[in-house]
Each structure stands twice: as C-alpha cells, then as structure tokens.
N, C-alpha and C positions, 0 to 999 in steps of 0.2 A: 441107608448107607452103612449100616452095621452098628454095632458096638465098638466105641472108642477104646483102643488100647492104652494104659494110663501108666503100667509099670513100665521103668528103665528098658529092661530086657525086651520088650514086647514092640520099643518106639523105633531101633534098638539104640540107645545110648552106648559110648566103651567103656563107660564105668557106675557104681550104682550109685544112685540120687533121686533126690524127689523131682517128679516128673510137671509138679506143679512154680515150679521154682526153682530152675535149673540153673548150677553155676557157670554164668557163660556172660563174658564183655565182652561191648567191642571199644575199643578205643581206652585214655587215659586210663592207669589203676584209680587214681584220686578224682578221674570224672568221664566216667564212660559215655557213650554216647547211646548205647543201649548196652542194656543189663538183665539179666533173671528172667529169661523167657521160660514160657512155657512148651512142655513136648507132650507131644498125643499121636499117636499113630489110627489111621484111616484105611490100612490097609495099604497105607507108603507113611512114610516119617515125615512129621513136620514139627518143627517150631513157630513160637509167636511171640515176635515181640509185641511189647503196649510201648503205642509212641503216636504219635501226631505229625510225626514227621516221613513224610508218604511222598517227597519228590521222584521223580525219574532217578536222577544222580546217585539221591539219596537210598533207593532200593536198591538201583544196579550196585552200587559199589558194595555197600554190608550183603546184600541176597548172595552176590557172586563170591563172598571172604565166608560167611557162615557157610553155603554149599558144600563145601569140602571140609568142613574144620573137624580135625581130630574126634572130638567124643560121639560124629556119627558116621560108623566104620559103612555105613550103607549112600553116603551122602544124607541130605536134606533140603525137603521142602523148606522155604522160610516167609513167613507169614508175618505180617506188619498192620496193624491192628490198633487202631484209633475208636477208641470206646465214647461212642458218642450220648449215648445215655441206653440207662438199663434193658432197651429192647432195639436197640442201633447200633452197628458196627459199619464202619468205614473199612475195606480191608484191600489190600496190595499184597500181591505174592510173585517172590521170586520162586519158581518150578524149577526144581534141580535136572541140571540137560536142556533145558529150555528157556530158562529168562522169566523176564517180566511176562506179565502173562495179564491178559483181558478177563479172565474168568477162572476160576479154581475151587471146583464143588467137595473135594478131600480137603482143601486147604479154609474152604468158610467153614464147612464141618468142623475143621480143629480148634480154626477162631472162637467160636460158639463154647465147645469145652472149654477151651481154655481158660477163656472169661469169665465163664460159669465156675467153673472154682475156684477163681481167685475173687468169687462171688463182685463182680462188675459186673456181670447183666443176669439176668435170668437164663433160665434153660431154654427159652426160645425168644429166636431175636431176627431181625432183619441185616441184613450181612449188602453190602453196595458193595460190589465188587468195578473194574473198572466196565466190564462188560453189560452190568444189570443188578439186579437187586435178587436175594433168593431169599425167602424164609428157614430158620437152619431151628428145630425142634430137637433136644436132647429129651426124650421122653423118659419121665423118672421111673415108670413103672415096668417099662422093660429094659433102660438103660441102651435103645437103639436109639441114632439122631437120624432124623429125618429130613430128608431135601427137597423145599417146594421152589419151584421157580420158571420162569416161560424158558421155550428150548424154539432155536432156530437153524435151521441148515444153513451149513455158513456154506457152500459148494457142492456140487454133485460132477460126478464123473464117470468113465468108462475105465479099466485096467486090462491091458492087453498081455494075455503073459504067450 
C-alpha cells in the first residue's frame, strides 16, 4: 500500500500540528465524545479515532460531521478504531462520498499507523473490518504497510457505451 504520509501537509491538514495527536472534538469542550485523533494519509486522508464505540448511529452521525470539517480542505476519510489488544483492531469507517462502508483497505492501513504510534498495538495487527478481517504489516525496515486479506468479486457485468 505504499508509505504512510505522517506530516500535516502531506494528510493535508489547514493548519500545522502533530499528526499523531490532532486537535479535534467532537461534542462537549468539558466532555467530548471523541477527541485527539490520529491523521495519516494512504494516498486519500484519513483520521482515526480510539473509541469502542462503533454503532451504526454512532458512526453515521460523527463520520458524516468530521467528513467536511474545516481542518481537512480535501474532506476525510474517518476511521473509528477499537483497540482490542496489541495485535487486534476492531475497525468502522465512514468513506468520505460514500458512507459507512463494509470494508476500507487505505482506511485499516491508517488504523494500523495510527495505533502503532500511539504505541497501542504493534506494527502488525489484525484489523475486522465490517466486511472480513485483513492482516495490515507497517514494515519497519522499509517503512511500507502491507495488506494481506481474502478478495471476492462482489458482481460482474457488461458496459454498453
């Protein structure tokens, strides 16, 4: 899947901050409901929150309020990321243009970073997305993450133009 993009500019953030710990709530100032995600760009932007809290409601409503918000002039991916132990991620993404979504292979990729630097799991971990399960490897020695996972044709077609 490439090398993670880590700096501000690169996710692209509209203003500079650490990309590991980004200033961003949602909800109360004295008690957020989520806070301090992480951003990493895959080649689209994403963030990730740490939370446990992964309902339908609860994705559509914060995935579709963070999608648009100010500090990413590009929109964003928003990734929702329940750390289940050091090599398990539970993960929900809302796809910016698209919704909630069954499976997101840029989006377990960033899950993976993200976690890995806020040293919650290691550099390789199992990632449940709602579609399947993918293995997501941030390799330290070339600094590429890698995506292993089963792949299915969900339909085939004809296009007539």
């Amino acid at each position: 899947m490439g090398k993670p993009r880590l700096d501000w500019s690169q996710v692209p953030l509209s203003e500079e901050m650490d990309t590991r710990n980004i200033e961003l709530q949602i909800g109360p100032i004295d008690a957020p409901v989520l806070h301090t995600p992480g951003a990493v760009s895959m080649g689209n932007p994403h963030v990730v929150f740490f939370t446990d809290r992964q309902d339908d409601a609860f994705v559509t409503g914060s995935g579709s309020l963070v999608e648009h918000h100010p500090l990413f002039p590009e929109g964003v991916n928003v990734g929702f990321a329940n750390v289940l132990d050091r090599d398990h991620i539970r993960l929900r993404v809302w796809e910016r243009g698209a919704g909630l979504t069954k499976a997101c292979g840029t989006g377990a990729c960033a899950a993976l970073v993200a976690t890995a630097r806020r040293g919650l799991t290691e550099r390789k971990a199992t990632v449940v997305v709602d579609g399947g399960e993918m293995v997501i490897d941030w390799d330290a020695d070339t600094d590429h993450v890698f995506m292993t996972g089963p792949v299915e044709i969900e339909r085939t077609g004809v296009l007539s133009i």
